[in-house]
N, C-alpha and C positions, 0 to 999 in steps of 0.2 A: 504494500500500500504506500501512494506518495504520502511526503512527510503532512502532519495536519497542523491546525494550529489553535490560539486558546478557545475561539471563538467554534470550532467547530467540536472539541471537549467538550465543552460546556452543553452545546446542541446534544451531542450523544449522551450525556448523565441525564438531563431532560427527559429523553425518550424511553432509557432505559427507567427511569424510578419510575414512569408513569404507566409506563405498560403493562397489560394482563398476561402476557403470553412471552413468547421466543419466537415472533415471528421473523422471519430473514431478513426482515431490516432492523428488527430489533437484533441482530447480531451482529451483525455489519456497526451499528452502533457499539455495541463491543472492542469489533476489531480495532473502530476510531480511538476510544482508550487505551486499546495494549498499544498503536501505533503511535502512541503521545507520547510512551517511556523511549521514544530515538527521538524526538522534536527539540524544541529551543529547553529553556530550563523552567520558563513558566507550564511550559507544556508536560514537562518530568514530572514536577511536584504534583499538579492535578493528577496525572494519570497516576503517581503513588496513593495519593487517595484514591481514586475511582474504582479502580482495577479491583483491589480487596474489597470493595460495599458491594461489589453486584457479583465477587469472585464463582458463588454457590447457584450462580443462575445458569451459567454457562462450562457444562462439565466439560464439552466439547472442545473449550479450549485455556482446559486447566495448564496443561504443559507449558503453554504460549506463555499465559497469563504469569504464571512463576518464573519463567527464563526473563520475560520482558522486566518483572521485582528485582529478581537477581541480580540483571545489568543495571539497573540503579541504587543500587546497594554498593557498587564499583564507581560510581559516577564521580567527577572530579570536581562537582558543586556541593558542597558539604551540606548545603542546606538543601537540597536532593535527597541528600543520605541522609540528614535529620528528618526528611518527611518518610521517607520510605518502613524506616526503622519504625516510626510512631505508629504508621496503619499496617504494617505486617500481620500483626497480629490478629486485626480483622481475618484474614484468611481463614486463620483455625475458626474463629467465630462461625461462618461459614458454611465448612466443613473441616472437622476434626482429624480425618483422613490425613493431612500434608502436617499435622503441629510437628511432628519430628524432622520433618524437613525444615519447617519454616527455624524452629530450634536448630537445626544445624546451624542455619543460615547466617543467627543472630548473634551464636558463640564464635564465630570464626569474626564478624565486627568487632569485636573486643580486641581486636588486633589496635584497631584503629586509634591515633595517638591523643585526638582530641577530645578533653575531658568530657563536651557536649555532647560525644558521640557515643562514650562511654556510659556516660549517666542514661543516655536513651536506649541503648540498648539493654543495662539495666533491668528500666523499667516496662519493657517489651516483652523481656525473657520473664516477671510476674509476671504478664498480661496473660502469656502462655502459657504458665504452668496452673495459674487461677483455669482457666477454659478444656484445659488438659493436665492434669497432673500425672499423668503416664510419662511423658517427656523426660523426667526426670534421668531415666536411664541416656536417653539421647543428648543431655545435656553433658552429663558425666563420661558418656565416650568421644563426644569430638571436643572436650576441652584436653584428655589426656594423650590426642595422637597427634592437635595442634602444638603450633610454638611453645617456649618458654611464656614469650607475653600473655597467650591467649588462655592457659594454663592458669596462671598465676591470678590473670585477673578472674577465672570462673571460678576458681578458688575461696577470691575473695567477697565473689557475687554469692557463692553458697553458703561460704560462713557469716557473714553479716547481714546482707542483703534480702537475703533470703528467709531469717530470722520474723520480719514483720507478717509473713504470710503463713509460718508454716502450723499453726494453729487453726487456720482457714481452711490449708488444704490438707489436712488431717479431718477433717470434720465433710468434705465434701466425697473423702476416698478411705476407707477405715484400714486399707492398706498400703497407704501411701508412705506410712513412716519403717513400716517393713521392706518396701522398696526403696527407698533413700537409703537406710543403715545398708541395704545389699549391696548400692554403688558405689559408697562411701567404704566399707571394707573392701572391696573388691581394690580401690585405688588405692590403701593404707600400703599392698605392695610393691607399690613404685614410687612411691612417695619417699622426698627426702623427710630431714627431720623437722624441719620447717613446719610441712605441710601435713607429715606424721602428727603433731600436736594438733594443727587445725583440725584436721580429721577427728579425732580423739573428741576435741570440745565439741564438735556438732554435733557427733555420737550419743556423748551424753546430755545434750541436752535435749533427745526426742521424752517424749513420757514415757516409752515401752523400755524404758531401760532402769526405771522405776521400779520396775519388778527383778526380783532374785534369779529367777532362771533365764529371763533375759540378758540381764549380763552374766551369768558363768559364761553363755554361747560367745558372747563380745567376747570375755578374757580369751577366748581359745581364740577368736580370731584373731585378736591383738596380737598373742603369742606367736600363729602362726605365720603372720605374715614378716616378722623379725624373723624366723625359723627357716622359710625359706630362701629369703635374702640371702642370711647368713650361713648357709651349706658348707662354704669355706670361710671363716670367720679372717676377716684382714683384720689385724689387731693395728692398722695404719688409718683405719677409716673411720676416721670421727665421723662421719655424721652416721653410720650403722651403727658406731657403740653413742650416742644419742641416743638412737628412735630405743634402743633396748633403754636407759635410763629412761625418758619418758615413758616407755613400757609398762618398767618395775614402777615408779612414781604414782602412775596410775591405777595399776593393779591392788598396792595397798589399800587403797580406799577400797577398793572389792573385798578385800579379804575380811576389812573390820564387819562385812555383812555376811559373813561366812560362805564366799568364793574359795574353793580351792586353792592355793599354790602351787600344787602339783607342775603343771603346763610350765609356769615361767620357771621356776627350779630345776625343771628338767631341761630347759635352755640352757640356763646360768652351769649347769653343771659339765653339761655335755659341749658346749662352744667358748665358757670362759675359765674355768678352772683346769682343763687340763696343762700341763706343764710349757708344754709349746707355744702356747695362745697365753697365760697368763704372765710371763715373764717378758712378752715382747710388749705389754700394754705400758704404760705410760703410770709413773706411782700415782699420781689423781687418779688413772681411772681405776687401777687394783684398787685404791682406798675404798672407792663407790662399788667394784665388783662385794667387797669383803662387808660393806655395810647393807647392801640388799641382800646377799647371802644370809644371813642375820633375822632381816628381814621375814625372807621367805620359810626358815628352819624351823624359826618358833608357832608358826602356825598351823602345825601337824598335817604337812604332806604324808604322801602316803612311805609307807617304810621300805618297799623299791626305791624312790628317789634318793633316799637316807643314805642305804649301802651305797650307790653309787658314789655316790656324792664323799663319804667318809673318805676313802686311799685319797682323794682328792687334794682335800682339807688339809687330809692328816703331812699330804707331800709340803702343801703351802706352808704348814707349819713349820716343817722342819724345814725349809729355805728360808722361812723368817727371822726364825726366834733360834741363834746360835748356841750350840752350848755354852754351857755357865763355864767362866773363866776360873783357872785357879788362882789359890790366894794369892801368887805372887804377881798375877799376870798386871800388870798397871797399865794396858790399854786399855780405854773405855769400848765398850759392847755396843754393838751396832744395831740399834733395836728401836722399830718406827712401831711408838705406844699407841696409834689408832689401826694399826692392822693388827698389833699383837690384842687390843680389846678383843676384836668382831672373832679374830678365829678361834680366841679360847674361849668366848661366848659358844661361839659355834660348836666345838670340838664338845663342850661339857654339854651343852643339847643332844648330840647325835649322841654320845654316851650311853644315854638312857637306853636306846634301842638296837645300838651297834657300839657292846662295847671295845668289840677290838678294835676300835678307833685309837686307843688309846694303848694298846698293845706295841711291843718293841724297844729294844736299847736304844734308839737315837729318841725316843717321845718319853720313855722313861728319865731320861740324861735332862730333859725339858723342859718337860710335864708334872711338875712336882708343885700342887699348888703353893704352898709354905715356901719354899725355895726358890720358886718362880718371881713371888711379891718379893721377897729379901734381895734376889739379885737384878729387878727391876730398880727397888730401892739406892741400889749399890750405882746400878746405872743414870738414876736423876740424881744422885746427890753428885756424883762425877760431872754430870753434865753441867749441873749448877756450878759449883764452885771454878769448873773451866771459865763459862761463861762472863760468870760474877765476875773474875778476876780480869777478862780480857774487855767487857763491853757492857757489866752491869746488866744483866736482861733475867731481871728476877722475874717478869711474866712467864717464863718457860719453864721455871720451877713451878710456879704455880699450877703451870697446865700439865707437866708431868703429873704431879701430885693428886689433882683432878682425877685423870685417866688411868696412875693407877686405883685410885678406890672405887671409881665404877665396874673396874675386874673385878676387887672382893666382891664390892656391892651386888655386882650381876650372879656373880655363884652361889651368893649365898640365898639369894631371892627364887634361884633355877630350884639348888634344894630343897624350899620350903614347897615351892610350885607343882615341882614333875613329880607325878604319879608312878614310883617308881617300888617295885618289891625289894626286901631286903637284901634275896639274893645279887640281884642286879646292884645293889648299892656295893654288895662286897666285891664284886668283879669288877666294877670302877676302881676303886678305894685299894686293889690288889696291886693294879696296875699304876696308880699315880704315887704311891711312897715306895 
């Protein structure tokens, strides 16, 4: 068709709102619309409106009608692309049929650099999931196989944005927030750490996670998807030993509701305490492996996890915590007081159920609670007085001091605690003096 112009737009919106039927000049009127999206720019915008108002009258020339959108979605008049954006979503209004196209359409705009354009596509992407809340999946696959930008910003269209409707369309689809947490797990496993956290917070704020069996399912997904990431664990990749700290961080709060630990302990066990992987991690992050260890021991996994976990401990141990020096030795002992806490925290938990944890002349040599506090002692007060003498920094006597009564404190709190038969107390008690 030759090019048209506004005057004769306007004629075809006329004819078309007024008429009963689809008679062939009422199509033809049609055509004059779709042929407006290639005219001057006053002729673009009109036909971005018109196209979508009468989209559902004319199946015959849905394909047209959507190529002619598309190519004004590309237009190099912005305010083309601001009108186009705004009435897209008429389409779906329409028919329903295209929301996932028109959704593709509007998350690959997010490219676009101009905040106006942004903001409108936005609120287009509501428009559409208010009209269609199935889209939701369609949203969540072309943000994650588009750009970085395009990414980043559906990201942050989900986690914020999205906030003010999803109470609406929860109420409109009573399985809507079961299909969001499916698309939003599903991404948890390509997700850096960044977007791992995002994730995490939109999770928990649907309501269905208010219930106890709903999140155990989360914790396994949570877990798994750090799980399979991490097959070969690079102890170089911060942002994978991240998403496992946000993991565990989040987890605890499950656990105070009586979630399992099992799943993430058997991560922590199997990818960060073996001898290979924990020696090459960085001392921050052993510190934080050795304090979620802790974490997760005391809140009775099952006693599979336990055994394994015990030769584990028991090797960290003995790379930590050197034997005790003899009387003459006047080198100070090399001994970092917040790993030596968490692992004999650790070691005197696993006890209870594995006590050959504690079995062996190098944990004997060690493990001696009376002897352990005396040459702890022996070790702050060296450090002290080094100190003292060379740069005054009596805070680190302090926090020696600290650290070690939270050892007694902890043991002694464990023994009043653990449900533990006599026999089992003498099979510890064999092995530690």
């Amino acid at each position: 068709m030759t090019e048209v112009d506004v005057e004769q737009i306007y004629k075809a919106y006329e004819e078309i709102n007024n008429a009963s039927d689809n008679t062939p000049e009422i199509k033809r009127s049609y055509e004059i619309l779709i042929a407006g999206a290639h005219g001057s720019s006053n002729c673009k915008r009109l036909a971005a409106q018109f196209i979508p108002r009468f989209f559902g009258k004319f199946p015959e020339y849905y394909e047209t009608a959507l190529d002619a959108l598309f190519d004004l979605c590309e237009d190099t008049d912005i305010n083309v692309r601001l009108t186009v954006i705004k009435y897209m979503p008429n389409v779906v209004k329409e028919f329903d049929k295209f929301a996932v196209r028109i959704a593709d359409a509007l998350v690959q705009l997010l490219e676009n650099e101009t905040v106006q354009e942004i903001a409108a596509v936005k609120k287009a992407l509501e428009q559409v999931l208010r009209l269609d809340p199935e889209t939701i999946p369609a949203i969540f696959n072309q943000s994650l196989k588009g750009s970085p930008e395009v990414r980043q910003r559906t990201i942050n269209f989900l986690s914020n944005d999205l906030n003010r409707i999803k109470m609406e369309l929860s109420q409109r689809n009573s399985d809507w927030e079961s299909k969001f947490s499916d698309e939003v797990k599903k991404a948890l496993h390509d997700a850096n750490a960044t977007d791992y956290e995002m994730f995490i917070k939109m999770l928990l704020s649907l309501k269905m996670y208010e219930k106890k069996e709903n999140l155990k399912a989360l914790s396994e997904s949570m877990v798994d998807a750090i799980a399979k990431e991490n097959e070969q664990l690079d102890p170089s990749n911060e942002s994978s030993f991240q998403k496992f700290m946000l993991c565990g961080k989040t987890l605890i709060q499950f656990f105070e509701k009586g979630i399992s630990t099992t799943p993430i302990l058997a991560f922590l066990v199997k990818k960060m305490l073996p001898q290979n992987i924990y020696c090459n991690l960085q001392a921050k992050q052993q510190k934080s492996v050795l304090r979620y260890l802790v974490e997760f021991i005391i809140r009775s996994p099952n006693e599979t996890t336990l055994k394994e976990a015990a030769p584990l401990i028991k090797d960290i141990f003995v790379k930590e915590v050197p034997e005790p020096p003899s009387d003459n030795n006047e080198e100070d002992p090399k001994l970092d007081l917040n790993k030596v806490e968490n692992i004999v925290y650790a070691i005197y938990t696993i006890a209870s159920k594995v006590p050959a944890i504690t079995e062996g002349q190098e944990m004997n040599s060690r493990f001696v609670i009376n002897y352990l506090c005396s040459y702890t002692s022996r070790y702050i007060n060296g450090y002290y007085n080094n100190f003292v003498r060379k740069f005054r920094l009596r805070h680190l006597y302090t926090f020696a001091m600290k650290c070690q009564t939270r050892v007694k404190l902890g043991l002694k709190d464990l023994q009043k605690t653990q449900n533990k038969d006599q026999q089992t107390i003498e099979v510890i008690y064999v092995n530690l003096l």
